[in-house]
N, CA, C and O atoms as CSV, one atom per row, in Angstrom:
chain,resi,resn,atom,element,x,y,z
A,1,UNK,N,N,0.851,-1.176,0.000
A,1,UNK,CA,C,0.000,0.000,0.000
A,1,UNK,C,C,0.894,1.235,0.000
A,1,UNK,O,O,1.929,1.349,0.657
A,2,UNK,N,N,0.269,2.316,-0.971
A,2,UNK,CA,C,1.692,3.383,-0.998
A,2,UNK,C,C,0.285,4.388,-0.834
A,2,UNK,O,O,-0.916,4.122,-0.865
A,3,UNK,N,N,1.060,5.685,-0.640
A,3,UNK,CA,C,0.028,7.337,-0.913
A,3,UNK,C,C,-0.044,7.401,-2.703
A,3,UNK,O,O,0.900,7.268,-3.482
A,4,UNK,N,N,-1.368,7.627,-2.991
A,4,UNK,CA,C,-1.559,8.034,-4.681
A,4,UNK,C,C,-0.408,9.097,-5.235
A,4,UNK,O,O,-0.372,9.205,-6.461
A,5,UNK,N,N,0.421,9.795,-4.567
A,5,UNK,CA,C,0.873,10.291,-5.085
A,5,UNK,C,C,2.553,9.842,-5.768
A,5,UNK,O,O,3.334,10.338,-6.580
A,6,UNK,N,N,2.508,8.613,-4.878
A,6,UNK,CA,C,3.758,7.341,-5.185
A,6,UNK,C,C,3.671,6.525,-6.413
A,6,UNK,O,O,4.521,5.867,-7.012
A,7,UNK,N,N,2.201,6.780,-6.666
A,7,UNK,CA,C,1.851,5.580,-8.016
A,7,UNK,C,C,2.640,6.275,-9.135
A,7,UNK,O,O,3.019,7.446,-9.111
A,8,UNK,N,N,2.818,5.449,-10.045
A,8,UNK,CA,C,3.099,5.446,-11.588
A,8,UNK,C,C,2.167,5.826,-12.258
A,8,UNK,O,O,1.061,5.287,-12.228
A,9,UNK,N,N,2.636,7.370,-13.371
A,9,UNK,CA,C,1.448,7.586,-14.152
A,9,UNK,C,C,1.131,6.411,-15.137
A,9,UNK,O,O,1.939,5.598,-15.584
A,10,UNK,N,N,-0.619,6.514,-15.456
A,10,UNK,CA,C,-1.426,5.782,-16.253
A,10,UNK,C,C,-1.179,4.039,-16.158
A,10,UNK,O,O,-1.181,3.201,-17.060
A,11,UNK,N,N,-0.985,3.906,-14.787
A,11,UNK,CA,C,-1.164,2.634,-14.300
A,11,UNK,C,C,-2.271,2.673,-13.340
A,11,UNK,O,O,-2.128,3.260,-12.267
A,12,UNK,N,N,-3.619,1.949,-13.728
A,12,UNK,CA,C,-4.898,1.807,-12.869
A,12,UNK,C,C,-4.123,1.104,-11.253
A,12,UNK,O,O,-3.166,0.357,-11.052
A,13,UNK,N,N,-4.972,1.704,-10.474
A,13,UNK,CA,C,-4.684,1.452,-8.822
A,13,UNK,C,C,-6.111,1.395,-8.397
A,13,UNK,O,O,-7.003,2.098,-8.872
A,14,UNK,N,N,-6.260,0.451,-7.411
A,14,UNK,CA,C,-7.283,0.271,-6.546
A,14,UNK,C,C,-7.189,1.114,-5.686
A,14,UNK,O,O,-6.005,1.439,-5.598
A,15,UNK,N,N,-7.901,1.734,-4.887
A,15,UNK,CA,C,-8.025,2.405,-4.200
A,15,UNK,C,C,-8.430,1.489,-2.416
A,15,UNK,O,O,-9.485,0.898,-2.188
A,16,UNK,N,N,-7.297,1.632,-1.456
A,16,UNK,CA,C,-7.641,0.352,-0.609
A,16,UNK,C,C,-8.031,1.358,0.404
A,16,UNK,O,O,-8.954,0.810,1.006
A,17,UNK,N,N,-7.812,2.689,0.997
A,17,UNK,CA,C,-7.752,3.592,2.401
A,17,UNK,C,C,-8.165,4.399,2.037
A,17,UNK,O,O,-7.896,4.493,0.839
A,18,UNK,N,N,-9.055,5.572,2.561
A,18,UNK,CA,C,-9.307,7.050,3.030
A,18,UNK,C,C,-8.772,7.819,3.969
A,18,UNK,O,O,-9.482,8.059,4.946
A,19,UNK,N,N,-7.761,8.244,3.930
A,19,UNK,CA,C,-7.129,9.002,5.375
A,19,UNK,C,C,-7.688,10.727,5.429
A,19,UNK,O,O,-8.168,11.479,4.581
A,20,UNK,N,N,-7.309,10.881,7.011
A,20,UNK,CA,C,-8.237,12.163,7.142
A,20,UNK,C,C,-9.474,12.247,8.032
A,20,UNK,O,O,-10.083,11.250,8.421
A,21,UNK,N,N,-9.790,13.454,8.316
A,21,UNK,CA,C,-11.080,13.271,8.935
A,21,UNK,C,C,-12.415,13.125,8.418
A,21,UNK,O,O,-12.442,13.320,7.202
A,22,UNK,N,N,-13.530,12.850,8.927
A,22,UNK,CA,C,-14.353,12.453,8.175
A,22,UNK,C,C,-15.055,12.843,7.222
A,22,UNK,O,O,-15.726,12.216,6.402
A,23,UNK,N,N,-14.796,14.347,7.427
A,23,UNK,CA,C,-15.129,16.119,6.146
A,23,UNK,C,C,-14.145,15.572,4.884
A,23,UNK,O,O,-14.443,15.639,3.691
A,24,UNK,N,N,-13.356,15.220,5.241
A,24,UNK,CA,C,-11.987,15.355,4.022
A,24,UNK,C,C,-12.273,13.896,3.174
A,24,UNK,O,O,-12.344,13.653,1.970
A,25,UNK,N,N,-12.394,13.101,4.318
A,25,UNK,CA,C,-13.275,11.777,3.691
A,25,UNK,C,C,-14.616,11.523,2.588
A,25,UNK,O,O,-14.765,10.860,1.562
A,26,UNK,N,N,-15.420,12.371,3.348
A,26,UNK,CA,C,-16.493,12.513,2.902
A,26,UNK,C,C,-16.467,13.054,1.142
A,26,UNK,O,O,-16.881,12.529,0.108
A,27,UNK,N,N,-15.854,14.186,1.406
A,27,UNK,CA,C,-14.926,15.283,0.409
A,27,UNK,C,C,-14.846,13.898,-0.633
A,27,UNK,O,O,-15.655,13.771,-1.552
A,28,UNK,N,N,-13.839,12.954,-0.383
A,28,UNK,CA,C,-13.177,12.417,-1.436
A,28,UNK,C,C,-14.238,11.380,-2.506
A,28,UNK,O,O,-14.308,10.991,-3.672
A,29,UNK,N,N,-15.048,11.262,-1.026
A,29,UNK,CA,C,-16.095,10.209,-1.725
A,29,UNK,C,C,-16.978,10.541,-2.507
A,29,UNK,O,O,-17.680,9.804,-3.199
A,30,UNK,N,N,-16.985,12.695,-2.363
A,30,UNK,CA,C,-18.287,12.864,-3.451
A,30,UNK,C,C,-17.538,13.290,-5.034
A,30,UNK,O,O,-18.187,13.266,-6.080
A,31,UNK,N,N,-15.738,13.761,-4.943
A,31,UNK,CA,C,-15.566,13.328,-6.025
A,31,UNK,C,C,-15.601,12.353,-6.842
A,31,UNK,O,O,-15.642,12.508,-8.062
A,32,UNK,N,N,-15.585,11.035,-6.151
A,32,UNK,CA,C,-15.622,9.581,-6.855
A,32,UNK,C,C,-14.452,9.038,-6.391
A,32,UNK,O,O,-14.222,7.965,-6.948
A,33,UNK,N,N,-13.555,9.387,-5.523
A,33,UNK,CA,C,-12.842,8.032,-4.831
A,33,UNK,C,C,-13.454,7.165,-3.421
A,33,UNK,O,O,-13.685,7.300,-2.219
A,34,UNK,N,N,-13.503,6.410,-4.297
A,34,UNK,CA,C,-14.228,5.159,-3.043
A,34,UNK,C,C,-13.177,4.118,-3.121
A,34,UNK,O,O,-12.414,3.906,-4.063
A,35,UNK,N,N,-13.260,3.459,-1.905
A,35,UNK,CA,C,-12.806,2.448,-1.504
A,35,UNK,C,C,-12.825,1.391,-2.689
A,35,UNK,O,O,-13.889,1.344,-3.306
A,36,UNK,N,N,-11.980,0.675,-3.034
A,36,UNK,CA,C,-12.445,-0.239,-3.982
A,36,UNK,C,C,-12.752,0.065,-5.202
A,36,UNK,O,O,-13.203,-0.596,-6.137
A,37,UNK,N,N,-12.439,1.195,-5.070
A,37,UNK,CA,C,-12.879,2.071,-6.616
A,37,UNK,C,C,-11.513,2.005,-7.660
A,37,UNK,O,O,-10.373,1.874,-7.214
A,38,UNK,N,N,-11.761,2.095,-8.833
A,38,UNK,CA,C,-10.108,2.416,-9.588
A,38,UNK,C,C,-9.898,4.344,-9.825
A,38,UNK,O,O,-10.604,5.351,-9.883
A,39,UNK,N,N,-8.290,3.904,-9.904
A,39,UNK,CA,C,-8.204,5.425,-10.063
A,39,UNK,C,C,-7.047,5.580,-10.564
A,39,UNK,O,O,-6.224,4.893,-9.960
A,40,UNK,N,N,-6.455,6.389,-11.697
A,40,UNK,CA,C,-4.931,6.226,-12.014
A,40,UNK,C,C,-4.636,7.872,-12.410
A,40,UNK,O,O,-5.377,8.833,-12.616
A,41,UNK,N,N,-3.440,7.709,-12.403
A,41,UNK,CA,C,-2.883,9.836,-12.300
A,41,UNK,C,C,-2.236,9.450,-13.653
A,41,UNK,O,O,-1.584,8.473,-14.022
A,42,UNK,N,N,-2.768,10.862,-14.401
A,42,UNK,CA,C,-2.626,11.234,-15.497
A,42,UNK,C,C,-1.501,11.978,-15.955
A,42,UNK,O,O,-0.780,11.637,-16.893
A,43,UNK,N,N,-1.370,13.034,-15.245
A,43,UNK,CA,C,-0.008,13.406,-15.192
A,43,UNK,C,C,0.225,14.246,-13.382
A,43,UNK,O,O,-0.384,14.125,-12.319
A,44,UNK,N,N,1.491,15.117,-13.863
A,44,UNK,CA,C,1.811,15.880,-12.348
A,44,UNK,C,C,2.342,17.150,-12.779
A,44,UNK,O,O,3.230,17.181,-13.631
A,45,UNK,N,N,1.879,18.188,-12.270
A,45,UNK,CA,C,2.167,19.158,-12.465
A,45,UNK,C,C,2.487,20.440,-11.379
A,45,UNK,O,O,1.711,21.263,-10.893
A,46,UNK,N,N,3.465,20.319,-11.265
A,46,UNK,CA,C,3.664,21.735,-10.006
A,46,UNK,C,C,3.220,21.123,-8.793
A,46,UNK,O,O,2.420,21.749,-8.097
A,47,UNK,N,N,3.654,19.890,-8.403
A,47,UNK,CA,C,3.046,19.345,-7.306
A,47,UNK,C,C,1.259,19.344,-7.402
A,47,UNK,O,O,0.551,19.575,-6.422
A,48,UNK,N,N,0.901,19.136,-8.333
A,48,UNK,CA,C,-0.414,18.770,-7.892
A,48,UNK,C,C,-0.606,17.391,-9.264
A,48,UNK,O,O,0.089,17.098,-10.237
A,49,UNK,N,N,-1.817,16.864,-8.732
A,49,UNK,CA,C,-1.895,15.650,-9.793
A,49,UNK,C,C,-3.073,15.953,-10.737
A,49,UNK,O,O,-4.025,16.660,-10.407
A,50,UNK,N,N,-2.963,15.489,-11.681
A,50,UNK,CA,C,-4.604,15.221,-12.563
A,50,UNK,C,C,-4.474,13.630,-12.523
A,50,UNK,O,O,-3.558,12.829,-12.714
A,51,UNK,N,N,-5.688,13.563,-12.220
A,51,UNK,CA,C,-5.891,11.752,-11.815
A,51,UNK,C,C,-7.812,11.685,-12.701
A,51,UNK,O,O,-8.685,12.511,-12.969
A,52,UNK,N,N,-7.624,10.226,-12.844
A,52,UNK,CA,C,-8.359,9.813,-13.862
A,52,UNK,C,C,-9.668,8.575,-12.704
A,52,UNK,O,O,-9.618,7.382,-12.404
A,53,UNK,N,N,-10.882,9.944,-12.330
A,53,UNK,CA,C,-11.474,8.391,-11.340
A,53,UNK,C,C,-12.863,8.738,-12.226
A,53,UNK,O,O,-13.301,9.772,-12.730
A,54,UNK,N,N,-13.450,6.998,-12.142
A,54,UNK,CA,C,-14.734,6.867,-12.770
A,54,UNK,C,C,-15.015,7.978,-14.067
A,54,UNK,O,O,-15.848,8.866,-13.883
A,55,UNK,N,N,-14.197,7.876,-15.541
A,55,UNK,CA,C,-14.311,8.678,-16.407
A,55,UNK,C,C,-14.163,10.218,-16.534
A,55,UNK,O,O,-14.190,10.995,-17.488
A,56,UNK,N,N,-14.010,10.340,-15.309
A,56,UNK,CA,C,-13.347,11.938,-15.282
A,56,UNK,C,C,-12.179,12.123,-14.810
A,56,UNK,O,O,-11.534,11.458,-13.999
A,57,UNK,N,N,-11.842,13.442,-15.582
A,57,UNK,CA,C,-10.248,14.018,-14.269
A,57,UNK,C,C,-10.064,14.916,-13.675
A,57,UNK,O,O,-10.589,15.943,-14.105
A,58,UNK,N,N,-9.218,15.018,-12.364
A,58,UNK,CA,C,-9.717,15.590,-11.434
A,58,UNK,C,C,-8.360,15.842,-11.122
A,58,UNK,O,O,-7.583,14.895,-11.242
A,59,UNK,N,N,-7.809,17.232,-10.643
A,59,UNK,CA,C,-6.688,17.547,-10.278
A,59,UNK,C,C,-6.713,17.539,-8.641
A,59,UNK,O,O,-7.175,18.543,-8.099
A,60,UNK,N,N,-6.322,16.646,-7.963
A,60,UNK,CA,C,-5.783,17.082,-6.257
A,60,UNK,C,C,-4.402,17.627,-5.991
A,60,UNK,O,O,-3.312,17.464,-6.539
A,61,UNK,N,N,-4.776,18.247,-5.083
A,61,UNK,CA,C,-2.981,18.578,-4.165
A,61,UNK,C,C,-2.267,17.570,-3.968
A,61,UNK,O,O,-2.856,16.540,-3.640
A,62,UNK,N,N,-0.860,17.547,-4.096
A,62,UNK,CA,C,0.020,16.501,-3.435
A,62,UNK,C,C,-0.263,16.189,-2.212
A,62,UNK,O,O,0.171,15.095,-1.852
A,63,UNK,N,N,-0.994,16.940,-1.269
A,63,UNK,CA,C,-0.725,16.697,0.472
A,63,UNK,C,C,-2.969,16.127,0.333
A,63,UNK,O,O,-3.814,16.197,1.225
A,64,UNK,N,N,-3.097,15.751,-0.825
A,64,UNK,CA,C,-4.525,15.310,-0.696
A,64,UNK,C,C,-3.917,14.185,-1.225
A,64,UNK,O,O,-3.841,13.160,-0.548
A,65,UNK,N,N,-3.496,14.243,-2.299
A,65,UNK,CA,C,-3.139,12.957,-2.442
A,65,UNK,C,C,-2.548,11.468,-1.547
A,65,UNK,O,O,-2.707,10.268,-1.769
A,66,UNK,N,N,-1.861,12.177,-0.539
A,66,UNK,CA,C,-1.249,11.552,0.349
A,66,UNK,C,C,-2.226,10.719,1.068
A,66,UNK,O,O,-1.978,9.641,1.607
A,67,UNK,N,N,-3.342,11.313,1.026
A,67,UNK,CA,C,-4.563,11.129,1.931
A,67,UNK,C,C,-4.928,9.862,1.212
A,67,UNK,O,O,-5.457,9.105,2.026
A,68,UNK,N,N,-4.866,9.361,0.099
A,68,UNK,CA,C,-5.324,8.470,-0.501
A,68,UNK,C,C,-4.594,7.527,-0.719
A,68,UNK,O,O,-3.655,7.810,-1.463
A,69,UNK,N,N,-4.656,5.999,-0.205
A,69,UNK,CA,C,-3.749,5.330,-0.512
A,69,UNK,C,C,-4.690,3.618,-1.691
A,69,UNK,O,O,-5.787,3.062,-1.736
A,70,UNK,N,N,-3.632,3.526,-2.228
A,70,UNK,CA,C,-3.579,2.845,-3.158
A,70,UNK,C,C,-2.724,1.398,-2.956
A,70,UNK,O,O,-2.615,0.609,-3.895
């Protein structure tokens, strides 16, 4: 298990943890990362990511990303 921001671009990752409190949690789940969900980063830019969940992309912070482990 690593932080999303460790993954390899355009390699699909499961999504296994939510870290954070339960606002930031909540947060992640109404973009579309869920547990068990797939999700892969598209590219990186200036410390932040564009990541690829459920047909859309979605840029997070590096220190959100962290929050998400894979």
């Amino acid at each position: 298990m690593m932080p999303l921001n460790l993954a390899d671009a355009n390699q699909p990752q499961i999504i296994k943890k939510l870290g954070g409190n339960p606002e930031l949690k909540k947060h992640l789940e109404n973009l579309g990362f869920n547990v068990g969900g797939e999700v892969s980063v598209v590219n990186s830019l200036g410390g932040n990511l564009i990541v690829k969940v459920k047909e859309s992309r979605i840029a997070v912070s590096d220190e959100l990303a962290k929050k998400i482990m894979v």
